[in-house]
N, C-alpha and C positions, 0 to 999 in steps of 0.2 A: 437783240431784244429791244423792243420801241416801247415806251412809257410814257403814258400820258399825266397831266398834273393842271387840273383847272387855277388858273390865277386870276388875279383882280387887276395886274399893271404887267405894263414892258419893260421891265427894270433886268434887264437878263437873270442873271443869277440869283441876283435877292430881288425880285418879283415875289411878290407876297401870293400864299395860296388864298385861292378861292370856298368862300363857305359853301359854294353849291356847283352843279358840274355841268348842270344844263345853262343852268343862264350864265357861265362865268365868262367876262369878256374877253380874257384869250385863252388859248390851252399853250403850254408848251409841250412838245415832240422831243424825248432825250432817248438817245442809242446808245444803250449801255454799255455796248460790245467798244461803238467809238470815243465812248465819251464825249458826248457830242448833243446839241440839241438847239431846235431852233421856236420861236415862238409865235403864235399866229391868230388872229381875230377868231372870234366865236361868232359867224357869221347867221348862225340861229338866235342869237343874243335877244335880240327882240319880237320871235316869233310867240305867239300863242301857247301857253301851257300845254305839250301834249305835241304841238305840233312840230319837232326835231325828234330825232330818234339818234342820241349821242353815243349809243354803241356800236350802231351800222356806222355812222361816220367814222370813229376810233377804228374800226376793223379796217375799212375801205384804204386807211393810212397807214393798215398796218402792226396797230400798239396790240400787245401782249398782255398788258397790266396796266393800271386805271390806281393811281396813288390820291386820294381824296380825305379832308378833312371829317364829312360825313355823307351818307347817300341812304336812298330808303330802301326798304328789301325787295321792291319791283325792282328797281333799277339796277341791284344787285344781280337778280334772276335771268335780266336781259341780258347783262354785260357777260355772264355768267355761261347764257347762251350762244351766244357770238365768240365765247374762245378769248377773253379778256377777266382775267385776275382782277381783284380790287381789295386794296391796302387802305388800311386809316395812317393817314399821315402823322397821328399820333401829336407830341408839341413842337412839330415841326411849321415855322409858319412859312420860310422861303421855298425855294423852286431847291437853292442849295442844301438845305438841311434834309430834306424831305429823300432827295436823291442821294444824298448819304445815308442815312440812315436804313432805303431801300438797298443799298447794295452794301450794307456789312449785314442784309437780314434782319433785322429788329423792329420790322414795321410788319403789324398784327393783319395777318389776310384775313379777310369781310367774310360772312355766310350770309344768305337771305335772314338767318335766326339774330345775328350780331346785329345789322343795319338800324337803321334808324328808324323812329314809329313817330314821325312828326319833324319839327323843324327844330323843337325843343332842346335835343340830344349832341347838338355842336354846336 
């Protein structure tokens, strides 16, 4: 299972997440199966509002499930449709906590009705 995790740095493990998922400067890649994951630039980072489409990418790599601090209920609906879970990372702020907390289960899975209704909500 591949899971994605927007961060703000390259700090491996304690990489700080990201408040947002589209613009966040790298994503990291963890395979839960290996225990394992690597980190990688958000190379839409500075396109146009609108013009990245971050679930086709996440699919095309692979991820199963989408761990985020907050996301809006479109972007819930897309990822939703493409066959990709999403979790609030709840008070998790690293790459490490977030990925713990995802696999002992206690990180609350997203509905379009949960998500977020502005930028206010995280």
């Amino acid at each position: 299972m591949k899971v994605i995790v927007p961060l703000d740095e390259q700090a491996g493990q304690s990489s700080k997440i990201s408040e947002h998922v589209g613009s966040a400067p790298f994503y990291a890649i963890a395979d839960i199966e290996l225990d394992s994951f690597e980190i990688i630039a958000n190379d839409c980072m500075h396109n146009y509002h609108g013009q990245c489409n971050p679930p086709d990418f996440f699919s095309k790599l692979g991820a199963s499930t989408l761990l985020c601090h907050g996301i809006e209920a479109g972007a819930v609906h897309k990822f939703q449709k493409m066959g990709i879970a999403v979790y609030m990372t709840a008070i998790a702020t690293t790459l490490e906590e977030a990925l713990s907390l995802f696999k002992r289960g206690t990180l609350k899975k997203v509905s379009p009705q949960d998500a977020c209704h502005g930028h206010a909500c995280h």
